[in-house]
Biopython code that builds the backbone (N, CA, C, O; Angstrom):
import numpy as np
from Bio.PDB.StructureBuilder import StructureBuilder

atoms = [
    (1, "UNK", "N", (-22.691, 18.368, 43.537)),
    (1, "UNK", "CA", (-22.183, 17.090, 43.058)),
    (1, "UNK", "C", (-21.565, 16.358, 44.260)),
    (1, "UNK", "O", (-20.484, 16.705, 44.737)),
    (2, "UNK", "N", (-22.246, 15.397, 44.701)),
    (2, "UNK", "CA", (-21.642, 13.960, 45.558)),
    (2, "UNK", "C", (-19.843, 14.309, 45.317)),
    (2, "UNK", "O", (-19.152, 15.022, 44.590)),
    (3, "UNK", "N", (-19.661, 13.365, 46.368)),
    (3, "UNK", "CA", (-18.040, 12.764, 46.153)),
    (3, "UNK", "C", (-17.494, 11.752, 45.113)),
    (3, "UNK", "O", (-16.488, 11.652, 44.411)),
    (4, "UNK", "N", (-18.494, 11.132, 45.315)),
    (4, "UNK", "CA", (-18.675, 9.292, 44.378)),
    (4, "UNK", "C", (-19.083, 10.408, 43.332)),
    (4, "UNK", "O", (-18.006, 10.721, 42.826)),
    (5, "UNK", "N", (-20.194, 11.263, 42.674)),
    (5, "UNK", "CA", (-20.128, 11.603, 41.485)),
    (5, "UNK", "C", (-18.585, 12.440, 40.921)),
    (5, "UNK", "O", (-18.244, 12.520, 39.741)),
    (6, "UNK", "N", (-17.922, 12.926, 41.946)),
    (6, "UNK", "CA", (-16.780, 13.839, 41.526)),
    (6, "UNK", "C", (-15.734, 12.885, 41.111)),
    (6, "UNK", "O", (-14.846, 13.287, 40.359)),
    (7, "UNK", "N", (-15.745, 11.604, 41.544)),
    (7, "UNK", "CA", (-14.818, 10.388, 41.621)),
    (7, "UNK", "C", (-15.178, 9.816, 40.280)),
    (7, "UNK", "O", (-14.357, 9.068, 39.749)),
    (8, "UNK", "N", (-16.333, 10.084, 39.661)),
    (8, "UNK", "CA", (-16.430, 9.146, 38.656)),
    (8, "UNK", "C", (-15.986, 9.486, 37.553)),
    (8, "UNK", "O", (-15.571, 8.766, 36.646)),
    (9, "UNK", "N", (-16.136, 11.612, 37.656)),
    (9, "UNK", "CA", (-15.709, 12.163, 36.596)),
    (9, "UNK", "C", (-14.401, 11.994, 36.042)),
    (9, "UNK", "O", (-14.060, 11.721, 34.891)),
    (10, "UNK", "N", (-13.581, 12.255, 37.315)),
    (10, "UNK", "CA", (-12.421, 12.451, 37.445)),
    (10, "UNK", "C", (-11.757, 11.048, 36.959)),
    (10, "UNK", "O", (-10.647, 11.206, 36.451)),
    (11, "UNK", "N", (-12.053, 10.191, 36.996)),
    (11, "UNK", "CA", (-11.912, 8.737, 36.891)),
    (11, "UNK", "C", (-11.916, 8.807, 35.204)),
    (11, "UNK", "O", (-10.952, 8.489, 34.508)),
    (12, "UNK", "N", (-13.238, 9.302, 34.694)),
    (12, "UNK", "CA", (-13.544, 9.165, 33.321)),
    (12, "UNK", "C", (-12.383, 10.212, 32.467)),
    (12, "UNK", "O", (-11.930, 10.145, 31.325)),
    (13, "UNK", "N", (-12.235, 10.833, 33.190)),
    (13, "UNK", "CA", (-10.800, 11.876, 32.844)),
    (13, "UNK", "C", (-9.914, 11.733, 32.798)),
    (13, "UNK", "O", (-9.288, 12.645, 32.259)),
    (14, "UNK", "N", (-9.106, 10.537, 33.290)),
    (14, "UNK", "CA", (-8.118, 9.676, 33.405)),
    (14, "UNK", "C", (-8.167, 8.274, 33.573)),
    (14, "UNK", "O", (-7.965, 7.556, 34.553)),
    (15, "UNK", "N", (-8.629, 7.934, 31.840)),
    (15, "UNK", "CA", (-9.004, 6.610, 32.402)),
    (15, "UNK", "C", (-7.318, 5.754, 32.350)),
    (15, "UNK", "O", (-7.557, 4.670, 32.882)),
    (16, "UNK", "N", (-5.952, 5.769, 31.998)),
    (16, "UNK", "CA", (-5.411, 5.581, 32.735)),
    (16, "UNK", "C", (-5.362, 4.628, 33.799)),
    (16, "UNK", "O", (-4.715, 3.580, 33.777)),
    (17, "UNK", "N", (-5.884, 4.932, 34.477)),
    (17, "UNK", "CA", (-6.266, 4.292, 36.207)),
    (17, "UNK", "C", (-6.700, 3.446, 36.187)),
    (17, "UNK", "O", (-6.618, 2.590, 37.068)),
    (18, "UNK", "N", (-7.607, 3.339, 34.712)),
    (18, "UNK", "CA", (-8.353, 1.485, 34.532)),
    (18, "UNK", "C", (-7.193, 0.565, 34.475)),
    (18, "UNK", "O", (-7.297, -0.534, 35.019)),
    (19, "UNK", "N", (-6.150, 0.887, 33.900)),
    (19, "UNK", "CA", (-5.177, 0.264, 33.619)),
    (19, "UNK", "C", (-4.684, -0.462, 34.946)),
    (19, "UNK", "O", (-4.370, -1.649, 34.852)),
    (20, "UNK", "N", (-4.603, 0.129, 36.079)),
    (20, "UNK", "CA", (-4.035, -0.232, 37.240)),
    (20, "UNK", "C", (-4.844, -1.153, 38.134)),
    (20, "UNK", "O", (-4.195, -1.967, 38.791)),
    (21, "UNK", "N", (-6.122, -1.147, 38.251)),
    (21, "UNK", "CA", (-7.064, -1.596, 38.333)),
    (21, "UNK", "C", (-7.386, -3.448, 37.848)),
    (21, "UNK", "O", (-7.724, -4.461, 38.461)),
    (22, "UNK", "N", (-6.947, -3.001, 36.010)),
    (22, "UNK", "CA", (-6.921, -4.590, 35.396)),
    (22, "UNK", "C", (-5.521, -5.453, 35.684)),
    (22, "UNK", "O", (-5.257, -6.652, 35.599)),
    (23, "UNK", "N", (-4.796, -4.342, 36.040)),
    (23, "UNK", "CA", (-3.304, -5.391, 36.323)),
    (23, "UNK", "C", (-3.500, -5.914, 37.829)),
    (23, "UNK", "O", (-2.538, -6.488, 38.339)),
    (24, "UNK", "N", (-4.353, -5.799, 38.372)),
    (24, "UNK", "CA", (-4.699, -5.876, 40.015)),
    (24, "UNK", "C", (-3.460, -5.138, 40.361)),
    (24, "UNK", "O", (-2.852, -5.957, 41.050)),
    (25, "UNK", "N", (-2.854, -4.247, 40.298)),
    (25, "UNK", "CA", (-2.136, -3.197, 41.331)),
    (25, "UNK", "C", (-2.680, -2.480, 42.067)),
    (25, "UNK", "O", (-2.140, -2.258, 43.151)),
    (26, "UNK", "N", (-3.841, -1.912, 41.770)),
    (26, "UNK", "CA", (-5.135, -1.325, 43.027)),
    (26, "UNK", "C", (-5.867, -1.472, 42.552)),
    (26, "UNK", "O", (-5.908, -1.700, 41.342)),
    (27, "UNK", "N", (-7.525, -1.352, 43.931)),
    (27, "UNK", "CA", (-8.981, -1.570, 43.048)),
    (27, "UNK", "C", (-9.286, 0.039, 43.478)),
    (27, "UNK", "O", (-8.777, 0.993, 44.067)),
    (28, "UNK", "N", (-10.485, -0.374, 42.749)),
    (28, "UNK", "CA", (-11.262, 0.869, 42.706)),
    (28, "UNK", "C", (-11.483, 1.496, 44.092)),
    (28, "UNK", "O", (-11.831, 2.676, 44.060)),
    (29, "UNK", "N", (-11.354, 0.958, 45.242)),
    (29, "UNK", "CA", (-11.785, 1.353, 46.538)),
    (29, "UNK", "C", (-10.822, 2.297, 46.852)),
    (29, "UNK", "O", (-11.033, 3.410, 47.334)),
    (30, "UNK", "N", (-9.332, 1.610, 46.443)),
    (30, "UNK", "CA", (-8.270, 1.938, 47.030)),
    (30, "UNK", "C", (-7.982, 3.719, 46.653)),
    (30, "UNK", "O", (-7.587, 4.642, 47.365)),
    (31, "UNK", "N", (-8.415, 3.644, 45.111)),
    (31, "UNK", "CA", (-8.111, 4.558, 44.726)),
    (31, "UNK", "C", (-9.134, 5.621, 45.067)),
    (31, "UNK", "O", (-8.670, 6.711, 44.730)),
    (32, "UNK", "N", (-10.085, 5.718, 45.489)),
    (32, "UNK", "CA", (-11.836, 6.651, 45.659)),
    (32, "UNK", "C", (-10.653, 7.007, 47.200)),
    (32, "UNK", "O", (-10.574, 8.185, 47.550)),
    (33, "UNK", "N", (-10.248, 6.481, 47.590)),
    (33, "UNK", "CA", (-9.889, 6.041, 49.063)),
    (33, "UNK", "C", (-8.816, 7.334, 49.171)),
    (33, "UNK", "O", (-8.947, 8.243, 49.990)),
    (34, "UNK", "N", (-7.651, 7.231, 48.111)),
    (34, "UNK", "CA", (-6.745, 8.424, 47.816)),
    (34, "UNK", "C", (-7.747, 9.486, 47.366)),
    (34, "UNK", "O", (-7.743, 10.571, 47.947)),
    (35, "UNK", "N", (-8.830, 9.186, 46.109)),
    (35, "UNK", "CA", (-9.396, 11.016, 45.751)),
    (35, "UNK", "C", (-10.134, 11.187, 47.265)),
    (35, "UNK", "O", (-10.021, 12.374, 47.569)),
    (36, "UNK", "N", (-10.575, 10.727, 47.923)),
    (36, "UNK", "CA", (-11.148, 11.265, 48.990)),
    (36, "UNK", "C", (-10.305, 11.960, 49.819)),
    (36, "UNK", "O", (-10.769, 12.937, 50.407)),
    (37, "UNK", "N", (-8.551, 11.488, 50.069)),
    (37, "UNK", "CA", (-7.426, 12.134, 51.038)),
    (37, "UNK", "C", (-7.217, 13.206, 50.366)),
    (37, "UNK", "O", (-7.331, 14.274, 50.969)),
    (38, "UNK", "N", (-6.805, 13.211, 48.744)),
    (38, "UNK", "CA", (-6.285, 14.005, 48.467)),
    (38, "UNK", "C", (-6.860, 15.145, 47.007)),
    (38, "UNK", "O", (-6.258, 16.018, 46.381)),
    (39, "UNK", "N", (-8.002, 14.706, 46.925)),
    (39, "UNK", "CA", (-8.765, 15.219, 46.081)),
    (39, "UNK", "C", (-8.255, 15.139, 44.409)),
    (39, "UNK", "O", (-8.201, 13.928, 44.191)),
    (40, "UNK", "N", (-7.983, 15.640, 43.536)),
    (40, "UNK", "CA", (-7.695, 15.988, 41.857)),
    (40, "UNK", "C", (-6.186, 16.719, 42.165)),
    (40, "UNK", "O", (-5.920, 17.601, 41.350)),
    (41, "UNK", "N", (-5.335, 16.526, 43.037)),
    (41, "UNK", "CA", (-3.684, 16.790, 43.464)),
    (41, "UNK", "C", (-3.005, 16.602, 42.489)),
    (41, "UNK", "O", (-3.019, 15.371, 42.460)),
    (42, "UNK", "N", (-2.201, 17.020, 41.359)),
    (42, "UNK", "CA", (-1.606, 16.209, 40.746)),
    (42, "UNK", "C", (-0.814, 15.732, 41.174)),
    (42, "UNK", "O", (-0.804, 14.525, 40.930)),
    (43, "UNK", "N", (0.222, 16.192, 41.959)),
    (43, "UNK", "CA", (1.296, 15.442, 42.472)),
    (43, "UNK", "C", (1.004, 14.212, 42.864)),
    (43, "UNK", "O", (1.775, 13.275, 42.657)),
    (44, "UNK", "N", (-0.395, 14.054, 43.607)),
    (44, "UNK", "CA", (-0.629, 12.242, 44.267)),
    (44, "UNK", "C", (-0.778, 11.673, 42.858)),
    (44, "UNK", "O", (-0.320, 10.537, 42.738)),
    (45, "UNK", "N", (-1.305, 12.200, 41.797)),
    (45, "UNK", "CA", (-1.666, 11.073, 40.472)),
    (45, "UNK", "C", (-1.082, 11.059, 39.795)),
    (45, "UNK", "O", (-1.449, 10.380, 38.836)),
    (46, "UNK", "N", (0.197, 11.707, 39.680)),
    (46, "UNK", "CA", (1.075, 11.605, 38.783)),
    (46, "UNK", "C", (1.845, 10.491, 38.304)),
    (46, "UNK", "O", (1.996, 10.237, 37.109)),
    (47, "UNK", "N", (2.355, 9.797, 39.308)),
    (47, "UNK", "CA", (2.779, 8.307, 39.602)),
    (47, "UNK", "C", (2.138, 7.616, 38.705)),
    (47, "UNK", "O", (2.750, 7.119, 37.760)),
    (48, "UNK", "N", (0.691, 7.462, 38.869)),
    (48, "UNK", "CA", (-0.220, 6.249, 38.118)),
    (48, "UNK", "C", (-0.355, 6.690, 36.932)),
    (48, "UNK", "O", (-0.688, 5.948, 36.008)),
    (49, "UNK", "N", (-0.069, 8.204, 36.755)),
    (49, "UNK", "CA", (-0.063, 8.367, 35.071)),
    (49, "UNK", "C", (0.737, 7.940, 34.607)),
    (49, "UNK", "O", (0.581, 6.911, 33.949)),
    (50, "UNK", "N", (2.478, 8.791, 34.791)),
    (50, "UNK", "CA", (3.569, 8.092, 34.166)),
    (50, "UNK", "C", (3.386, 6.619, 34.485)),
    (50, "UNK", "O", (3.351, 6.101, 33.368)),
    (51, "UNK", "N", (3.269, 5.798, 35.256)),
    (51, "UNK", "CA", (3.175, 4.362, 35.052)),
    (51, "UNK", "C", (2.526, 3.591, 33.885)),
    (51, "UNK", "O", (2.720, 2.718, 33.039)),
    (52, "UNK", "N", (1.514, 4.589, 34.444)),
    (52, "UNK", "CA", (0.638, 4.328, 32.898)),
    (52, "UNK", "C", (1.158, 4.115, 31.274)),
    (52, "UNK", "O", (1.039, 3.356, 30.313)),
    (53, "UNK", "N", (1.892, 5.503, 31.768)),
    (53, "UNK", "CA", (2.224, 6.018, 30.092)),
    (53, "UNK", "C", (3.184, 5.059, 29.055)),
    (53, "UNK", "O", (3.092, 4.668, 27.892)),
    (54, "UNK", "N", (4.573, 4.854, 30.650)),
    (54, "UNK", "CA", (5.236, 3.560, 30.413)),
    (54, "UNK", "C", (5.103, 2.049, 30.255)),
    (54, "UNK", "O", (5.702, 1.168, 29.638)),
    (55, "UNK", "N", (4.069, 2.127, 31.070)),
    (55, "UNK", "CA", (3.503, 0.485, 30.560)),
    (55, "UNK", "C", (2.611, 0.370, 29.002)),
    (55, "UNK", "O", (2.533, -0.686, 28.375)),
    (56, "UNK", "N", (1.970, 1.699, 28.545)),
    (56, "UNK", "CA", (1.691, 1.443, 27.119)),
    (56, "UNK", "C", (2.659, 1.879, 25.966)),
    (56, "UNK", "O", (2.441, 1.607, 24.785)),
    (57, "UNK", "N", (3.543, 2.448, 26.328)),
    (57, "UNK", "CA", (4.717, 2.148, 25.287)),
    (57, "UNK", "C", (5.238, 1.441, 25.433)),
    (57, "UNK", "O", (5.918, 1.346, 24.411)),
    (58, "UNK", "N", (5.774, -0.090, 26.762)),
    (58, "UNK", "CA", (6.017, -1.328, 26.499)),
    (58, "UNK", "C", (5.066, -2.084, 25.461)),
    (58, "UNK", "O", (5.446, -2.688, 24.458)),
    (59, "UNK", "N", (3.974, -1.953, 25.830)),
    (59, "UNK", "CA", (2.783, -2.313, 24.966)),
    (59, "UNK", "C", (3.018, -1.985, 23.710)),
    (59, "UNK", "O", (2.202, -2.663, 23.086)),
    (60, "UNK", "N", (3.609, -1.386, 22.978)),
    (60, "UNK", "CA", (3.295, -0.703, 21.809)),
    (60, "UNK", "C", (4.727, -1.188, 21.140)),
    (60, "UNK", "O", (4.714, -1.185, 19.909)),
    (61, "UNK", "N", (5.736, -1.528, 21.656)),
    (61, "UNK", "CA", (7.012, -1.772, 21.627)),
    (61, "UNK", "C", (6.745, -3.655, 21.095)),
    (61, "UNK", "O", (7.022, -4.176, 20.014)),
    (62, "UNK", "N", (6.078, -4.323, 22.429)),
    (62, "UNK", "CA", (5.703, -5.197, 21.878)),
    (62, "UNK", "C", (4.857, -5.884, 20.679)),
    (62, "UNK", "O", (4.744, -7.029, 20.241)),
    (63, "UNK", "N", (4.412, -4.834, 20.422)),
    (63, "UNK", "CA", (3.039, -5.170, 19.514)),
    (63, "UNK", "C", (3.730, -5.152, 18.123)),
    (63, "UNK", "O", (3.433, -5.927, 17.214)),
    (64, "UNK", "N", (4.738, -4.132, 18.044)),
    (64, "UNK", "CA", (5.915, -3.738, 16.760)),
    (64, "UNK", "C", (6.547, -4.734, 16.388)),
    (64, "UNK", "O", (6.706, -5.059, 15.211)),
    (65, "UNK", "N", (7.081, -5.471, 17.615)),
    (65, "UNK", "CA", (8.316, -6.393, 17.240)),
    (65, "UNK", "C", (7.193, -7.712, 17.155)),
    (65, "UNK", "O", (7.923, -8.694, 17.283)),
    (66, "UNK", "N", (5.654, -8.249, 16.988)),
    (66, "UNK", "CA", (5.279, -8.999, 16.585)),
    (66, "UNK", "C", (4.911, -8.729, 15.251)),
    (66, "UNK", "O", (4.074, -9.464, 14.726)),
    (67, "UNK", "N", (5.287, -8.013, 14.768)),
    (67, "UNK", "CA", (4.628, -7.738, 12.989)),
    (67, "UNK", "C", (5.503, -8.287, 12.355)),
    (67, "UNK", "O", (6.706, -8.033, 12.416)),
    (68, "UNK", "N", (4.861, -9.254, 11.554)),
    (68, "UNK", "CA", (5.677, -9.540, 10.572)),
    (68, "UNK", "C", (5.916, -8.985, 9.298)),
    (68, "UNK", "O", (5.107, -9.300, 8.425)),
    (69, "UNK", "N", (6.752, -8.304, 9.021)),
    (69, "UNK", "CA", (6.658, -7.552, 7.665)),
    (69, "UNK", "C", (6.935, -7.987, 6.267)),
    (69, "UNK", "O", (7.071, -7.141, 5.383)),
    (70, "UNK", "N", (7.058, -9.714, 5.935)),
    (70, "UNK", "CA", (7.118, -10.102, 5.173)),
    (70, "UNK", "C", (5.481, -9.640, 4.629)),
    (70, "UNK", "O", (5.253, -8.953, 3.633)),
    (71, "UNK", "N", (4.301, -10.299, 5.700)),
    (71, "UNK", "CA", (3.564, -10.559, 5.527)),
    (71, "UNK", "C", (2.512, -9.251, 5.302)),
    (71, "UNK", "O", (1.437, -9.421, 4.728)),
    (72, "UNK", "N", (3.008, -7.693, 5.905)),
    (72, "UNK", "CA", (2.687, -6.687, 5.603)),
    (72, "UNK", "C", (2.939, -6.089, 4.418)),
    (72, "UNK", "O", (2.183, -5.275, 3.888)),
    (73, "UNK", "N", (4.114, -6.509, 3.920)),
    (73, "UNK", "CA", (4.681, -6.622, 2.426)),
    (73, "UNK", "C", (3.475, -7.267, 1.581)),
    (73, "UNK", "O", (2.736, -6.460, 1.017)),
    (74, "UNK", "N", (3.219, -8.533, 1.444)),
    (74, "UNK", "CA", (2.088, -9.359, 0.683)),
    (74, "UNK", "C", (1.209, -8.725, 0.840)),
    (74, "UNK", "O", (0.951, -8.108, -0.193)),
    (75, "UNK", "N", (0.159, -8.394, 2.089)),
    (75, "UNK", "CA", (-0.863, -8.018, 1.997)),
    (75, "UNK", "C", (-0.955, -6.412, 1.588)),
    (75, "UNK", "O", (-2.098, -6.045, 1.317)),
    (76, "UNK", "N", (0.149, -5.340, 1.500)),
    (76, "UNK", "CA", (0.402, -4.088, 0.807)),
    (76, "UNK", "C", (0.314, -4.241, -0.902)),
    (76, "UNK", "O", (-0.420, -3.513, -1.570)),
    (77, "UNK", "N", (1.065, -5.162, -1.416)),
    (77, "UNK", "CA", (0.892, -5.636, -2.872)),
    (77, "UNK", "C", (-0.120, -6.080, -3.115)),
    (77, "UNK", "O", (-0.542, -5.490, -4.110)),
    (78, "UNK", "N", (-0.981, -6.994, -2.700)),
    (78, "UNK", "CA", (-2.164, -7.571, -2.894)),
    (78, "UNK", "C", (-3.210, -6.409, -3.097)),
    (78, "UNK", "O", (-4.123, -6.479, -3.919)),
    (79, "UNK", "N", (-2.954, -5.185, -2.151)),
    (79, "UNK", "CA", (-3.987, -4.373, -1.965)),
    (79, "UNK", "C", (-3.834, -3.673, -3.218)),
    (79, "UNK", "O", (-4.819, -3.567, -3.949)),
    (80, "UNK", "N", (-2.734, -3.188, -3.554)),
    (80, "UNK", "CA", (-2.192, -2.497, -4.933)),
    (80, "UNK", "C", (-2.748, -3.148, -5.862)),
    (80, "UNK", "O", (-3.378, -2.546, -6.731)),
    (81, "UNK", "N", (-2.604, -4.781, -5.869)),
    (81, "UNK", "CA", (-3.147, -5.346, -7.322)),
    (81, "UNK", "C", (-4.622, -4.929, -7.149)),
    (81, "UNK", "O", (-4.982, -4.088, -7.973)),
    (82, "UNK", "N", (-5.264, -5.203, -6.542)),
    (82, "UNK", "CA", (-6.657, -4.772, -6.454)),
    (82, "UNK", "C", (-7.259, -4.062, -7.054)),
    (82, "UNK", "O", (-8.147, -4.134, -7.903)),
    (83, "UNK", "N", (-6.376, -2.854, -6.247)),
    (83, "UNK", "CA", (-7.038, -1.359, -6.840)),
    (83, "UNK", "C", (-6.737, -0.946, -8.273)),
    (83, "UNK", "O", (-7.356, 0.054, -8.638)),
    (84, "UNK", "N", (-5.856, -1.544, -9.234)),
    (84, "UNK", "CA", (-5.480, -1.462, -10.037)),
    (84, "UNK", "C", (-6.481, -2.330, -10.433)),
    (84, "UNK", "O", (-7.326, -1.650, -11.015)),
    (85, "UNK", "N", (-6.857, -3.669, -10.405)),
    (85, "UNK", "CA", (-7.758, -4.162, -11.309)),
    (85, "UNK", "C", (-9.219, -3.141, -11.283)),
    (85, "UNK", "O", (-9.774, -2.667, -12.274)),
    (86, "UNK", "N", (-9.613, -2.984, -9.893)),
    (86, "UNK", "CA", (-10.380, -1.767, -10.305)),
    (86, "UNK", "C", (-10.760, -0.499, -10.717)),
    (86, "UNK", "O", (-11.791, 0.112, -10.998)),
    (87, "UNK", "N", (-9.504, -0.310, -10.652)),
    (87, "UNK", "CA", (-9.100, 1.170, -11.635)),
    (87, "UNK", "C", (-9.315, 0.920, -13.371)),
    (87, "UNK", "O", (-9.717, 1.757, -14.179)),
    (88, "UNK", "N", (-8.881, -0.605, -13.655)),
    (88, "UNK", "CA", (-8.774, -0.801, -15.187)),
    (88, "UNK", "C", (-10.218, -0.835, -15.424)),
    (88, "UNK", "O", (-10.676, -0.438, -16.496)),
    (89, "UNK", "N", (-11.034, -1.330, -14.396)),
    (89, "UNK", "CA", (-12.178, -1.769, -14.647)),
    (89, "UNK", "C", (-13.494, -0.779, -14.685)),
    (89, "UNK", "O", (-14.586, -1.098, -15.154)),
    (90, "UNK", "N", (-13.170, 0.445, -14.114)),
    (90, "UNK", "CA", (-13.701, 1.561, -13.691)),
    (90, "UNK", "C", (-13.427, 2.378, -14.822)),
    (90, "UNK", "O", (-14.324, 3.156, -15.145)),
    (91, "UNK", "N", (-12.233, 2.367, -15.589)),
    (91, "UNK", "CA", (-11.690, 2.857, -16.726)),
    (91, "UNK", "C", (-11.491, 2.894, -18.306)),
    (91, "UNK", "O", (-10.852, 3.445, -19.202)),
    (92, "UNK", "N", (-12.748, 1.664, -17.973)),
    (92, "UNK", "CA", (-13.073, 1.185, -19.270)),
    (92, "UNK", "C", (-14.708, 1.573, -19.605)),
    (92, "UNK", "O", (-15.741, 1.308, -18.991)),
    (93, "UNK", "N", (-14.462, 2.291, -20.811)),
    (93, "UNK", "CA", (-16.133, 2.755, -20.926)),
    (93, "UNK", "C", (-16.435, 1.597, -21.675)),
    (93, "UNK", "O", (-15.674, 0.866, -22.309)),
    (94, "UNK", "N", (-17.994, 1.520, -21.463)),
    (94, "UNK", "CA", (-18.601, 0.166, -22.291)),
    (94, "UNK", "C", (-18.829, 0.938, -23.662)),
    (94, "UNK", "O", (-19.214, 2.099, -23.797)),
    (95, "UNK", "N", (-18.430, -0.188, -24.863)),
    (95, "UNK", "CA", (-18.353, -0.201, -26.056)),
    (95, "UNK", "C", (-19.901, -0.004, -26.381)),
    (95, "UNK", "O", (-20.715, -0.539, -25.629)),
    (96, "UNK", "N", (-20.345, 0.756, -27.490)),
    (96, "UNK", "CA", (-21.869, 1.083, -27.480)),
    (96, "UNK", "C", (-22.299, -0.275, -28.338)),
    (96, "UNK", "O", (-21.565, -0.424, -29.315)),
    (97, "UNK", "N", (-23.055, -1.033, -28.235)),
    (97, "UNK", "CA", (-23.752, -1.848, -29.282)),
    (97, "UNK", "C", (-23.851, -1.268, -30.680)),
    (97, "UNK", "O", (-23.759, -0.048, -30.816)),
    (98, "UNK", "N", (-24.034, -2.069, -31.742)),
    (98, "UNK", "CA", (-23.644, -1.343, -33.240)),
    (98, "UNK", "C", (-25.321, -1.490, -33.570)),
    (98, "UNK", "O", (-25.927, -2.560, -33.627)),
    (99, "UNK", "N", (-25.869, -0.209, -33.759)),
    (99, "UNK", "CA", (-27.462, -0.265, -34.112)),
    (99, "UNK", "C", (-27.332, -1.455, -35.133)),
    (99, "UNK", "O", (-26.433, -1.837, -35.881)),
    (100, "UNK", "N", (-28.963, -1.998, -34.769)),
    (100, "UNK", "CA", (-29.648, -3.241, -35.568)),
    (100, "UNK", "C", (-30.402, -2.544, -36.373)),
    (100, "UNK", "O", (-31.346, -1.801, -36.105)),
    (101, "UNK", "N", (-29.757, -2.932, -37.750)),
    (101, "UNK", "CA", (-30.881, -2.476, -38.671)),
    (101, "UNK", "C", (-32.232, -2.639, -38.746)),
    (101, "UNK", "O", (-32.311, -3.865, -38.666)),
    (102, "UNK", "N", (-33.422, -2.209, -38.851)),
    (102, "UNK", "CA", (-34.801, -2.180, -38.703)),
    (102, "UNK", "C", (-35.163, -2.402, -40.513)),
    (102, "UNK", "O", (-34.748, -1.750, -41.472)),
    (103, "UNK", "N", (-36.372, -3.947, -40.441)),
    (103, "UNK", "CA", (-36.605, -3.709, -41.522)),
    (103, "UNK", "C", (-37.956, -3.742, -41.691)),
    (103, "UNK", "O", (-38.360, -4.676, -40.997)),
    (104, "UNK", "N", (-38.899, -3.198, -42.265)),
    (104, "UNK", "CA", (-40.238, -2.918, -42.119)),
    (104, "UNK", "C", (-41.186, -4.303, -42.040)),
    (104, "UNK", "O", (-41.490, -4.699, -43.165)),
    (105, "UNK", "N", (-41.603, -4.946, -41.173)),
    (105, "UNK", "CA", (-42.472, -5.832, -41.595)),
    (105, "UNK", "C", (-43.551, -6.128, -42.668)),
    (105, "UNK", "O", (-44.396, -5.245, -42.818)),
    (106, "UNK", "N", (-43.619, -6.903, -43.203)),
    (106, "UNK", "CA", (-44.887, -6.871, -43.902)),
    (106, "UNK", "C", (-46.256, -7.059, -43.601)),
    (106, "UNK", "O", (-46.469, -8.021, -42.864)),
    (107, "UNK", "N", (-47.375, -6.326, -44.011)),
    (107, "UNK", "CA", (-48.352, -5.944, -42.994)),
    (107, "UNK", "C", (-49.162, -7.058, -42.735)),
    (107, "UNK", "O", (-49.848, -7.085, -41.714)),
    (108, "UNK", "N", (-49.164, -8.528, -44.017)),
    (108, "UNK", "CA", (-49.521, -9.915, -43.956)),
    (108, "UNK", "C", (-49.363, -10.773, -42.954)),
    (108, "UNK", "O", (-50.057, -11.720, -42.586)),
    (109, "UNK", "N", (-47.948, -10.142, -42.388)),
    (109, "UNK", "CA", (-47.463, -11.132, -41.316)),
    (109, "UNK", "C", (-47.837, -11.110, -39.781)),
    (109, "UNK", "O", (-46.878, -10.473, -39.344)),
    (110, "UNK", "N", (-48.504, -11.358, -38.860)),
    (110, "UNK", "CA", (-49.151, -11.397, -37.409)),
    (110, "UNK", "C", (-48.091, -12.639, -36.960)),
    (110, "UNK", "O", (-47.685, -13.468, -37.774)),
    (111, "UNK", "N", (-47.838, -12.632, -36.013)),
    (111, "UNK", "CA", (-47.725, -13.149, -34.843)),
    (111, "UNK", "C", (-46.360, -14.601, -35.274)),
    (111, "UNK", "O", (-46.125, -15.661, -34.694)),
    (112, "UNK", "N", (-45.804, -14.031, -36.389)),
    (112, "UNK", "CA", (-44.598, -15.021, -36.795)),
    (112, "UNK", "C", (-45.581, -15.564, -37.586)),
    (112, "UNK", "O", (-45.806, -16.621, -36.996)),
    (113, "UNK", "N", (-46.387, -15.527, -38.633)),
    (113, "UNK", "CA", (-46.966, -16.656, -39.549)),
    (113, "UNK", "C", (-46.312, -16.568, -40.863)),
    (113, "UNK", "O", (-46.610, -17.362, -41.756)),
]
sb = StructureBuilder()
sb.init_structure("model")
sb.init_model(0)
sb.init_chain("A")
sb.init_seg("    ")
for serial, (resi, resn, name, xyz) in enumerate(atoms, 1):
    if name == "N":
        sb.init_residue(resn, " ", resi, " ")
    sb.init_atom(name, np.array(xyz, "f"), 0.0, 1.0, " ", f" {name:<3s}", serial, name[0])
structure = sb.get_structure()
C-alpha cells in the first residue's frame, strides 16, 4: 500500500479532519504533509481530534438553544391527534351489509319487459 493510499485510509478513519479542512484551518496538503512526518502517532492527532470534538458540541449546544419548543409541543400533539384518528379508524370493523332478500323472477320476464 502507497503512502497517499495509507493517507486516505487513515483520513477515512478520522474523518474529523474534514472538519478542519472546511473551516480553512488546514488543507489537505498540510495535513498528508504531518502523516508523512509523523505517520498514525496519536499524540500528533490528538489536538485535531479534541478540537474536533469541541467544536461539535458547540455545534450541538447551538442547534438546542435554536429549538423552539412551543413549536415542538404543537407538532408532538398534532402527531398524537393523528395517530389516534387512525387508531379509531383502524378500529372500527366495517358493519356487514343486511342480506337482500332474493325473490324468484318470473320465467315470462327477459330483459326488464
Amino acid at each position: 500500500m502507497s503512502k497517499q493510499e495509507a493517507f486516505k485510509t487513515f483520513v477515512k478513519a478520522h474523518p474529523e479532519l474534514a472538519s478542519h479542512v472546511r473551516d480553512k484551518q488546514k488543507t489537505w496538503q498540510e495535513f498528508y504533509e504531518i502523516y508523512d512526518m509523523y505517520g498514525e502517532n496519536e499524540e500528533v492527532w490528538r489536538k485535531y481530534q479534541e478540537a474536533s470534538r469541541a467544536f461539535q458540541i458547540n455545534e450541538l449546544a447551538a442547534l438546542v438553544k435554536g429549538i423552539n419548543m412551543d413549536n415542538v409541543q404543537k407538532y408532538i400533539t398534532n402527531a398524537q391527534k393523528a395517530i389516534n384518528v387512525i387508531q379509531e379508524l383502524s378500529s372500527k370493523s366495517p358493519k356487514p351489509n343486511p342480506p337482500v332478500p332474493k325473490s324468484p323472477r318470473p320465467i315470462s320476464k327477459f330483459f326488464g319487459d
